[in-house]
Every structure is written in C-alpha cells, then in structure tokens.
DSSP file (Angstrom, degrees, kcal/mol; ACC not computed):
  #  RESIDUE AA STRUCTURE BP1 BP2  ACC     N-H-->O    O-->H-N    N-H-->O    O-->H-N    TCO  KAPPA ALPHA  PHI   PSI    X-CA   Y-CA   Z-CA
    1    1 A X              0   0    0      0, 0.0     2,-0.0     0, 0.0     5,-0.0   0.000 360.0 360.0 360.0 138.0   81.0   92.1  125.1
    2    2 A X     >  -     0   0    0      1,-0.1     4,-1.0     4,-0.0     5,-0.3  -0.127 360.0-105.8 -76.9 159.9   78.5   94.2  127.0
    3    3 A X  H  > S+     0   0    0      1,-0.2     4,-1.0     2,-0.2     3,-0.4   0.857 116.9  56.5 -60.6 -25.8   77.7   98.0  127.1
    4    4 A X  H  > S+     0   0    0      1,-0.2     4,-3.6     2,-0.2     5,-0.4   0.971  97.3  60.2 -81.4 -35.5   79.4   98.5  130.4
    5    5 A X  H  > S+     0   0    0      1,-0.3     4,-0.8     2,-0.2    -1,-0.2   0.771 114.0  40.5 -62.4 -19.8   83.0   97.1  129.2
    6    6 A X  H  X S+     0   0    0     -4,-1.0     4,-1.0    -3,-0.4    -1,-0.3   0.718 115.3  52.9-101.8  -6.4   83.0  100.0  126.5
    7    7 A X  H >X S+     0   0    0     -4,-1.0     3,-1.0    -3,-0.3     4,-0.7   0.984 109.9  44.0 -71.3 -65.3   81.6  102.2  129.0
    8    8 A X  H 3< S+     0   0    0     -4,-3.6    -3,-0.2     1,-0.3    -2,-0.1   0.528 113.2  59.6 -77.6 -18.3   84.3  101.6  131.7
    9    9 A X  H 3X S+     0   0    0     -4,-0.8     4,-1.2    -5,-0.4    -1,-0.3   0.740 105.4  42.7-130.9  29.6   86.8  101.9  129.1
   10   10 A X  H <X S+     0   0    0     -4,-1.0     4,-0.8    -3,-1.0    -2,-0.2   0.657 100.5  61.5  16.7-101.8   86.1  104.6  128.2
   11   11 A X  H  X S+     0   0    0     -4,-0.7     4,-0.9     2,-0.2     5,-0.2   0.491 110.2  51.0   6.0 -60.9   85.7  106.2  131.2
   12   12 A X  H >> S+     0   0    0     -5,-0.3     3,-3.6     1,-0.2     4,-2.9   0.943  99.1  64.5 -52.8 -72.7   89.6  105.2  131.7
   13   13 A X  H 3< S+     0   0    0     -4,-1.2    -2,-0.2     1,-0.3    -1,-0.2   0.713 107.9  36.8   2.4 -70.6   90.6  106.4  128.8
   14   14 A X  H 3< S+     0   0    0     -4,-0.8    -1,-0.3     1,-0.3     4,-0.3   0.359 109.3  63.2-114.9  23.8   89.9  109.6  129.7
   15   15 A X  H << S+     0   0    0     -3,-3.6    -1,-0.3    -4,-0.9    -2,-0.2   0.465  96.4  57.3   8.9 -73.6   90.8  109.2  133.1
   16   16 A X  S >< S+     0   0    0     -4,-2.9     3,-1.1     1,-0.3    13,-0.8   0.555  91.2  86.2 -86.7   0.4   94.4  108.5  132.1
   17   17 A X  T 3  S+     0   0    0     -5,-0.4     2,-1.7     1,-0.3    11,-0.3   0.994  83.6  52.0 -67.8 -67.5   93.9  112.0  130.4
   18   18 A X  T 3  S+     0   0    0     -4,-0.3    -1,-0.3     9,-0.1     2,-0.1  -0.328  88.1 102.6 -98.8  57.2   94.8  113.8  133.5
   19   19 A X    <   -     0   0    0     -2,-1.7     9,-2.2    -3,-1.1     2,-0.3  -0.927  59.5-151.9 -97.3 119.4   97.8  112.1  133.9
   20   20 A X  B     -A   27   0A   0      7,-0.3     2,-1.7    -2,-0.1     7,-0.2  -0.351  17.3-116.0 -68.3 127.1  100.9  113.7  132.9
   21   21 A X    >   -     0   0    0      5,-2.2     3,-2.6    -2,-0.3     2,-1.9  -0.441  28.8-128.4 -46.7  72.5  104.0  112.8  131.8
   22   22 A X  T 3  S+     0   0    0     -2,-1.7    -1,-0.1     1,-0.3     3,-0.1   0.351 102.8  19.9   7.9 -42.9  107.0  113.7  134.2
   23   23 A X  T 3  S+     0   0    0     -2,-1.9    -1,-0.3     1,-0.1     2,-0.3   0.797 118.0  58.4-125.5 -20.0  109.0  115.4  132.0
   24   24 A X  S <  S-     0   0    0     -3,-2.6     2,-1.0     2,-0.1    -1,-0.1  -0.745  81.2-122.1-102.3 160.1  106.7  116.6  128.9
   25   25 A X  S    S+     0   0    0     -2,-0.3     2,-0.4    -5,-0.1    -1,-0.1  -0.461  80.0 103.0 -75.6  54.5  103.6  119.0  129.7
   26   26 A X  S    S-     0   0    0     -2,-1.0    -5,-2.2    -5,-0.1     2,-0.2  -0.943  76.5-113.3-158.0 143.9  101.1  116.2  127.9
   27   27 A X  B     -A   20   0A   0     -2,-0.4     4,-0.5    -7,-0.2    -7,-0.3  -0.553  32.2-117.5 -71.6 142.0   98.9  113.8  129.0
   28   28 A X  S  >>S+     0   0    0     -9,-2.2     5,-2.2   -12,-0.5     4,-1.1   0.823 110.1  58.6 -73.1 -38.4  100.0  110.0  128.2
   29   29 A X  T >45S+     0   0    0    -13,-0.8     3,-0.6   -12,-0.2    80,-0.3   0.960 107.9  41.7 -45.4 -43.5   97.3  109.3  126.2
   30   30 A X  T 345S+     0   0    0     -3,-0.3    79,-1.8     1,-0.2    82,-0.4   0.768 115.0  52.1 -73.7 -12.8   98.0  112.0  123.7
   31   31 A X  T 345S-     0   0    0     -4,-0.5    -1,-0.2    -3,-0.4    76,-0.2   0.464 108.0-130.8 -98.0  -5.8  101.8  111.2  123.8
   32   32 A X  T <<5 +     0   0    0     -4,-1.1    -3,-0.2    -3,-0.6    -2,-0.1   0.945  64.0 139.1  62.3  68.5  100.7  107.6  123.1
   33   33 A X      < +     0   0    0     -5,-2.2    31,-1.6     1,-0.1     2,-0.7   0.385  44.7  96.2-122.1  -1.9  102.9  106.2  125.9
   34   34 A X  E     +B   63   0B   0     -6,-0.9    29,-0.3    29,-0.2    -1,-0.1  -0.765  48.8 176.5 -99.5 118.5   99.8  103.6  126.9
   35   35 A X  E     +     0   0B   0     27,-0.9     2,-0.3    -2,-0.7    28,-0.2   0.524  52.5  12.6 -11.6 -66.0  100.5  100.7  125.4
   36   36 A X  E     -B   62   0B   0     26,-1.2    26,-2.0     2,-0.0     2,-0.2  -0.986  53.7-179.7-142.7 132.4   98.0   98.5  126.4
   37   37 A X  E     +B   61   0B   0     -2,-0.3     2,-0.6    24,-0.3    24,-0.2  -0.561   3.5 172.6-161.9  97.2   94.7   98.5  128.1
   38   38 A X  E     -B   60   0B   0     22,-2.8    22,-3.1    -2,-0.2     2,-0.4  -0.833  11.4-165.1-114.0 148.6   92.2   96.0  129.1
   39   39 A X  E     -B   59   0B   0     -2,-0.6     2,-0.3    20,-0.2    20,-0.2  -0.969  16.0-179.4-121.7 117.1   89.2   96.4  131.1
   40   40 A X  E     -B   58   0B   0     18,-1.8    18,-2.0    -2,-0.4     2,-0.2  -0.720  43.5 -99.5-113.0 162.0   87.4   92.9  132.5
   41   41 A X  E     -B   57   0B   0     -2,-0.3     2,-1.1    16,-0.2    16,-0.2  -0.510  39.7-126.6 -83.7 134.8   84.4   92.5  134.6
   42   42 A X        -     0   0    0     14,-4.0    14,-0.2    -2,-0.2    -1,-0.0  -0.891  23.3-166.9-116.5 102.6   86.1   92.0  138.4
   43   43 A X  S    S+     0   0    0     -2,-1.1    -1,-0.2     1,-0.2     5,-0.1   0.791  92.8  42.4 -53.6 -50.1   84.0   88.1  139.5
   44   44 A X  S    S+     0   0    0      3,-0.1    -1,-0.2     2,-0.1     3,-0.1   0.571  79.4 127.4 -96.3   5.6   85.4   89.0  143.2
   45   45 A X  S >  S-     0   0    0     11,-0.2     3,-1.0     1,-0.1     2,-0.2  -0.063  80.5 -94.2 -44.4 158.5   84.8   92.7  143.4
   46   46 A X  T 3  S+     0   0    0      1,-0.2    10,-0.2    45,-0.0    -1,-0.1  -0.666 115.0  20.6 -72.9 131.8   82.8   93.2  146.8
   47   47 A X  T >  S+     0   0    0      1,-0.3     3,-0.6    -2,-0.2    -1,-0.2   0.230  79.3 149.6 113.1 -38.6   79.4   93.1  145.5
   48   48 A X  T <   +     0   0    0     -3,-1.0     2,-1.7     1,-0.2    -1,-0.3  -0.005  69.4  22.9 -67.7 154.3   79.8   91.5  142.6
   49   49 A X  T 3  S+     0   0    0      4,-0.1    -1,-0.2     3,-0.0     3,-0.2  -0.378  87.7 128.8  88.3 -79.1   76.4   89.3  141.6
   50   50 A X    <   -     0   0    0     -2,-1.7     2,-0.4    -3,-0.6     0, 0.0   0.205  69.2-126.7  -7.3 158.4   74.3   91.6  144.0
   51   51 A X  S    S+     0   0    0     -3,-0.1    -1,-0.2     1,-0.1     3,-0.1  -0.974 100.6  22.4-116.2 132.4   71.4   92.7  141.8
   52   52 A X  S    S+     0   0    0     -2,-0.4     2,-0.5     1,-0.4    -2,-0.1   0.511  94.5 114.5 100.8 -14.3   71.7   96.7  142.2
   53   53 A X  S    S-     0   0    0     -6,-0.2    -1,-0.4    -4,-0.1    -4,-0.1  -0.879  71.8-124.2 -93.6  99.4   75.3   96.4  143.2
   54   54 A X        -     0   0    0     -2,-0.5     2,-0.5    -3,-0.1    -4,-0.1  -0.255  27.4-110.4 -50.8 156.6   77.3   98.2  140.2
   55   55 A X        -     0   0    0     -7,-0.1    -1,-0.1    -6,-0.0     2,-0.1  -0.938  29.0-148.8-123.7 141.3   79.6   96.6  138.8
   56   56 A X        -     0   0    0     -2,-0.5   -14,-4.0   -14,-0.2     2,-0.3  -0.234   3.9-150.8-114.0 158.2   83.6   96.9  138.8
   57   57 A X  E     -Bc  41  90B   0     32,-3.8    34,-2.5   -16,-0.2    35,-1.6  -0.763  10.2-133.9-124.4 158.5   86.3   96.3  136.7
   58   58 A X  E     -B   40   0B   0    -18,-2.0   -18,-1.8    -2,-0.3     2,-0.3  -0.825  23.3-153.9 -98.7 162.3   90.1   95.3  136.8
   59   59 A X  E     -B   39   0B   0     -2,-0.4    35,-0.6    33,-0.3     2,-0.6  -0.877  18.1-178.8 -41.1 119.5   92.7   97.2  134.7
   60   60 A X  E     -Bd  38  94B   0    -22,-3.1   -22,-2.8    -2,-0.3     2,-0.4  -0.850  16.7-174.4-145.3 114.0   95.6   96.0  133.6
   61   61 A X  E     -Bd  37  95B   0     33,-3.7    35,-3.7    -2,-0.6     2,-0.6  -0.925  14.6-154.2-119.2 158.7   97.4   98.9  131.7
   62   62 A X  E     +Bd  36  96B   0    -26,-2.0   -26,-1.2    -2,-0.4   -27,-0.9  -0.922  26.3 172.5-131.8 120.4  100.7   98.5  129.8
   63   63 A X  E     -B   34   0B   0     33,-0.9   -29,-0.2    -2,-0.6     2,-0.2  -0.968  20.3-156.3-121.6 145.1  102.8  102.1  129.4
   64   64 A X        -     0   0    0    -31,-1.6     2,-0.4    -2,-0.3    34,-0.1  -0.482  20.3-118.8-103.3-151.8  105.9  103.1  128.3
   65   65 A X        -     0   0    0     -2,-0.2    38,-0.8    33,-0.1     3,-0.3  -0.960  17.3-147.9-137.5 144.3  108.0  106.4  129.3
   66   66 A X  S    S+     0   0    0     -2,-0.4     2,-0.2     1,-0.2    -1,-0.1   0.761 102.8  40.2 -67.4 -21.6  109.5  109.4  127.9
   67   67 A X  S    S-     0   0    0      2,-0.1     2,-7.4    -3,-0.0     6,-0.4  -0.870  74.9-146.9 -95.4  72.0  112.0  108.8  130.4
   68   68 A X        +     0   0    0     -3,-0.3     2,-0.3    -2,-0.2    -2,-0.0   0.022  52.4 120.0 -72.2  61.9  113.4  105.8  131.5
   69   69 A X  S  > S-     0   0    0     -2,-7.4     4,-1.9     1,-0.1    -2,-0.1  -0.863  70.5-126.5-123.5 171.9  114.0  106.2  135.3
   70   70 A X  T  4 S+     0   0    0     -2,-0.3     4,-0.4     1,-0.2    -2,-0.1   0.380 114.4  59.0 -95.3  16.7  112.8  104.6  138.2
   71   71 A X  T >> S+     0   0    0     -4,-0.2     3,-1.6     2,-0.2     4,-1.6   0.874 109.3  43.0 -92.8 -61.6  111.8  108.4  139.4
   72   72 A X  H >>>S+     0   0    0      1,-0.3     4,-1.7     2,-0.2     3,-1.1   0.943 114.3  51.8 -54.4 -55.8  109.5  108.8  136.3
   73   73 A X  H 3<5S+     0   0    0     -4,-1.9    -1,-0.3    -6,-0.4    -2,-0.2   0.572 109.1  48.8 -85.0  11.1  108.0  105.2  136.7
   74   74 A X  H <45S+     0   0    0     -3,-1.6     4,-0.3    -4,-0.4    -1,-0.3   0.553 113.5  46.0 -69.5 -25.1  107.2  105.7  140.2
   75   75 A X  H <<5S+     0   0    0     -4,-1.6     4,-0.2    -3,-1.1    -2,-0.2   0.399 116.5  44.6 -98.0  -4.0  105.4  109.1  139.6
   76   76 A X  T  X5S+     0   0    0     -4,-1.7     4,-0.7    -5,-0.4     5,-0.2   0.481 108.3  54.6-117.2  -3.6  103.6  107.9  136.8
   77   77 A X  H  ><S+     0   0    0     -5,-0.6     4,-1.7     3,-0.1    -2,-0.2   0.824 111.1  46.5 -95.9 -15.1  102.5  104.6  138.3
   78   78 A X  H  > S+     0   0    0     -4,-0.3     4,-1.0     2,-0.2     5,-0.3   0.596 110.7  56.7-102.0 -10.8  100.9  106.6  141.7
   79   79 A X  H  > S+     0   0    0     -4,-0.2     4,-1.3     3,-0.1     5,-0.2   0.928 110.5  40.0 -65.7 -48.3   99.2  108.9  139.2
   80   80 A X  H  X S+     0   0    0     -4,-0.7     4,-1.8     1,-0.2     5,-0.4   0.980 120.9  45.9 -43.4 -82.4   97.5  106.0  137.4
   81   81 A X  H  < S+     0   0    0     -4,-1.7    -1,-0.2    -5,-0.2    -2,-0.1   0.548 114.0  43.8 -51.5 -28.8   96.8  104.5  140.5
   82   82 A X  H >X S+     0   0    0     -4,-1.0     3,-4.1     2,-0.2     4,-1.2   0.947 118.3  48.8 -86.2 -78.0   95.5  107.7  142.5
   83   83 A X  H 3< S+     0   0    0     -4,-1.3    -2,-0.2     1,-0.4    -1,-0.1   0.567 118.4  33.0 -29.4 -40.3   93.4  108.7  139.4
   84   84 A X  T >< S+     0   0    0     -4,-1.8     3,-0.6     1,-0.2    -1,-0.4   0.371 103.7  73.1-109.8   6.8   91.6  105.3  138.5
   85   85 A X  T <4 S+     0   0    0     -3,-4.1    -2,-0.3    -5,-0.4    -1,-0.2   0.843 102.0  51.0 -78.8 -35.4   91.5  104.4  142.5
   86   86 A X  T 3< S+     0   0    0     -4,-1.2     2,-0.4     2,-0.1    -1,-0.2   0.328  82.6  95.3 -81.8  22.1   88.4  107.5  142.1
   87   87 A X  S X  S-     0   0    0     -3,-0.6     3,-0.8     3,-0.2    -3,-0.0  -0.959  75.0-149.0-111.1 118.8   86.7  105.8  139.4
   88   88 A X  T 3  S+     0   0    0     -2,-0.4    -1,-0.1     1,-0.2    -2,-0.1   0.333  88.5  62.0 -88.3  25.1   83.8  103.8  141.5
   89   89 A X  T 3  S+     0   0    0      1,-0.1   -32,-3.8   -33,-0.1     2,-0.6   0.761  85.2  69.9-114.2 -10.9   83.9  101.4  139.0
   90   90 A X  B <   -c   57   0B   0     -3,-0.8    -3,-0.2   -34,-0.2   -32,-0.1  -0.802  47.7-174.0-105.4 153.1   86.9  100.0  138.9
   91   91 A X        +     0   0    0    -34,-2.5     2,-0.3    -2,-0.6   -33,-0.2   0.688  62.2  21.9-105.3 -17.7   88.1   97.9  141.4
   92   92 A X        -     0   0    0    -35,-1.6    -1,-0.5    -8,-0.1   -33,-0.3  -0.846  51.9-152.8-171.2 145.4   92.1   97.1  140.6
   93   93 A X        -     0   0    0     -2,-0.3     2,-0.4   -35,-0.2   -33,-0.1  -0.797   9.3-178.5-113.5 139.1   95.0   98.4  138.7
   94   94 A X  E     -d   60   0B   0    -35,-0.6   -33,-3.7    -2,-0.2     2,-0.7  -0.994  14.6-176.5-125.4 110.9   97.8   96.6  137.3
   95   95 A X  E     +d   61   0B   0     -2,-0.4     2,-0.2   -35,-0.2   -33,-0.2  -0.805   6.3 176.8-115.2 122.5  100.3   99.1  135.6
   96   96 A X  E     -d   62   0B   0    -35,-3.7   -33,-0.9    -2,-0.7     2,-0.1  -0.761  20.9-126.5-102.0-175.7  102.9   97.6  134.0
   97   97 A X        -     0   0    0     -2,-0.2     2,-2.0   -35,-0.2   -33,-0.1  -0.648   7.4-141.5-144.0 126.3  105.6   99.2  132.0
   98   98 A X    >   +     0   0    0     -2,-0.1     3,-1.2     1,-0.1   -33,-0.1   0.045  29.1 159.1  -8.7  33.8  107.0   98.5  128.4
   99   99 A X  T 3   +     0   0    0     -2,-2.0    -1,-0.1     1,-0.2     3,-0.1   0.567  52.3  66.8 -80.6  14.0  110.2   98.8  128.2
  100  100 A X  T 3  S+     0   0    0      1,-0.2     2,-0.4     2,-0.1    -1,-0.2   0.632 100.0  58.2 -63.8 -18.9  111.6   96.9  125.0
  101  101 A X  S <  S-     0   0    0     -3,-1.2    -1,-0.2     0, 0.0     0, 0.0  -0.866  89.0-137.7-125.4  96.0  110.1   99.1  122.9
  102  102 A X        -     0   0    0     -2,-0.4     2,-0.1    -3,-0.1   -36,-0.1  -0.231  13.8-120.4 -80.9 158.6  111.0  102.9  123.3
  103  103 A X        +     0   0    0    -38,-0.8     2,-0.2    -4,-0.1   -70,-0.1  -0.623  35.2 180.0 -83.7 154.8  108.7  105.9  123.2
  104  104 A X    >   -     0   0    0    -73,-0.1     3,-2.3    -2,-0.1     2,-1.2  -0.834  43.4-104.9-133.0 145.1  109.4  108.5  120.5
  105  105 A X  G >  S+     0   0    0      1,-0.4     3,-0.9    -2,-0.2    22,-0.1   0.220 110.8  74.2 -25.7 -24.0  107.9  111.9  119.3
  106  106 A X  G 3  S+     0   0    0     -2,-1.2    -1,-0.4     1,-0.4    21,-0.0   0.525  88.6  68.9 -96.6 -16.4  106.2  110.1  116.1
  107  107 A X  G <  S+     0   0    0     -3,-2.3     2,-0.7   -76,-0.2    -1,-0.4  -0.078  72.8 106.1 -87.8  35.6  103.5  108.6  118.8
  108  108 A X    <   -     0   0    0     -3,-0.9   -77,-0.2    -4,-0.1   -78,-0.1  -0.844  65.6-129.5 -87.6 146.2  101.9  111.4  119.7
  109  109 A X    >>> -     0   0    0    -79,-1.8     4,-5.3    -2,-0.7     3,-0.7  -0.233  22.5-101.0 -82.2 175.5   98.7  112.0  118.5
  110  110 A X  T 345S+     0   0    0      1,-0.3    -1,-0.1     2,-0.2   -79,-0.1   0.314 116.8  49.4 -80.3  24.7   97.4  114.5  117.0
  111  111 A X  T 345S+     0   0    0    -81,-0.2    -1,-0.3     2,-0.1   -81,-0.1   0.144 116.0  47.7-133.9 -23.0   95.4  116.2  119.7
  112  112 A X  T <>5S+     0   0    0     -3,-0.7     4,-4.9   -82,-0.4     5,-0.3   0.847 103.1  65.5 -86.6 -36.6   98.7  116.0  121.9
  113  113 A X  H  X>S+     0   0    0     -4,-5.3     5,-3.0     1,-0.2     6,-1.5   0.951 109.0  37.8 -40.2 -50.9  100.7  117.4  118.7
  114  114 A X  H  4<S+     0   0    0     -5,-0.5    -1,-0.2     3,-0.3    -2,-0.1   0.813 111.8  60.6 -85.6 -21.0   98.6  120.8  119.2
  115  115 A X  H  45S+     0   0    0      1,-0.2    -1,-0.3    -4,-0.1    -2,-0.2   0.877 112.8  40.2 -85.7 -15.4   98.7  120.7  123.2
  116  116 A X  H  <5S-     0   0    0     -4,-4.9    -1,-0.2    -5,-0.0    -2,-0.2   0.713 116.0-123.4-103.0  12.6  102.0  120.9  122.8
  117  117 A X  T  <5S+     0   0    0     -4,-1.0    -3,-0.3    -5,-0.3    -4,-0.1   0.859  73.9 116.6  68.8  55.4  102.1  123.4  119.9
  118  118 A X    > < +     0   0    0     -5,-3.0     3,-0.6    -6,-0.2     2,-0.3   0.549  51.0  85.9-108.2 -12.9  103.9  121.6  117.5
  119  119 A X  T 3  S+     0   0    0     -6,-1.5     3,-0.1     1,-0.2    -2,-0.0  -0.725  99.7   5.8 -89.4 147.8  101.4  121.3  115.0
  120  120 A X  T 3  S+     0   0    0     -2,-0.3     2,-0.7     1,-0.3    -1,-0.2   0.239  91.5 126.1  72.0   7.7  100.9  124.0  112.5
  121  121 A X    X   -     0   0    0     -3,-0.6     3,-0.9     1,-0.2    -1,-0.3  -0.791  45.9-163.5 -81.2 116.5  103.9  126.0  113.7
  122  122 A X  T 3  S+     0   0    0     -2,-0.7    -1,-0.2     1,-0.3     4,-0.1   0.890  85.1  68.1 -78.6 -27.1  106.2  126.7  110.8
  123  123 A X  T 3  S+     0   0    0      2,-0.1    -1,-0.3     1,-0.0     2,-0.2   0.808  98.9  75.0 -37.2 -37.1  109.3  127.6  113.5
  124  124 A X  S <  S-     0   0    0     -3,-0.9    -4,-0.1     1,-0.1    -6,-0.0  -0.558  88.4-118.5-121.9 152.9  109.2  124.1  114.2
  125  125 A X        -     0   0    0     -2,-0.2     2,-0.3     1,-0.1    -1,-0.1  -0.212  30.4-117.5 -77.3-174.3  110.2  121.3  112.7
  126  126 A X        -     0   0    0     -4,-0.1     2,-0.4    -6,-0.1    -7,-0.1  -0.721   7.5-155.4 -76.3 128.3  107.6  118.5  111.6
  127  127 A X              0   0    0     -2,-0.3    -9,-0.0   -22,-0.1    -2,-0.0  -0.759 360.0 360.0-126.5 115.4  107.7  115.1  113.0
  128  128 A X              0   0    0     -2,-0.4    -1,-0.1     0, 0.0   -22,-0.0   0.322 360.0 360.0 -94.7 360.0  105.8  112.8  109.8
C-alpha cells in the first residue's frame, strides 16, 4: 500500500472529527460510532494518471448511531458528506449505516470519555 493511502486516511480520520453526533456533544470518532472505513485510490477521478495531477480517493465509511432515527441518519450522513466533500483529495463518499449491531457507551474511547467528562469524575458512574 502506498504512502498516500495512509496519508488520505488519516486525513479522514480526523476529518470525521468535526462531526458530531446529533444527540451527544462528541465527535463520532471518539464515540466509536464509525464502523468501517476504507480509503482506495479513485482509477476515474478527473485527472487521474495525469503526472502532477493529485491524486483522489473514494470512501466508503460504515457508521452506526446513538440514535436510531431517520432524522439523526440524515444529519449525520450531510455532515460526512459536507466535511469530506472539502478534503481535495477525495473524490466520493459512500456512508452507509450499521444497524444490526447497536452503539453503546462502552465504545467510546478514551479521548471522547474525557470530552465528555466522564472520565476521572468520581460523581459518575464508570462504564469498564
């Protein structure tokens, strides 16, 4: 795999930081509601070949929700979409989303744990 595929995802990654979840004040990475995420080298991007011509990547990201309503997964699928449509390296988004598998509290990481103050607060409970 080349230096640009870990570059460009990456570069999503942290992207898909400043989208929020609808209903919790956290970002979906840190709340570990994406799923899935591949980034491929885009053969038909405009461009593509060109020597000098960067080159662009599809997405195809798999999320679930804290919320399972068609409100939530409409507002979180035109945040994805607005957010990695400004990244000039990718060229298409696919967002699907998970739902067989439901999100709970015990995926967040631990960098969402402290944005949402639950770590190291004794008021609150733990979730191990």
């Amino acid at each position: 795999m080349s230096h640009a595929y870990y570059t460009a995802e990456s570069g999503v990654r942290a992207a898909l930081r400043d989208c929020f979840d609808p209903t919790l004040p956290c970002n979906i990475v840190d709340l570990g509601l994406v799923r899935g995420l591949i980034v491929t080298l885009d053969a038909d991007a405009p461009g593509a070949g060109i020597p000098g011509v960067p080159q662009r990547h599809m997405v195809a990201l798999t999320v679930t929700l804290t919320n399972q309503s068609e409100e939530a997964e409409a507002q979180l699928r035109a945040q994805i979409a607005n957010r990695l449509a400004g990244l000039e390296f990718v060229s298409r988004v696919e967002v699907r989303f998970d739902h067989t598998e439901p999100w709970t509290p015990l995926q967040i990481t631990p960098a969402g744990r402290r944005l949402l103050g639950l770590d190291g607060n004794p008021t609150l409970v733990q979730i191990r």
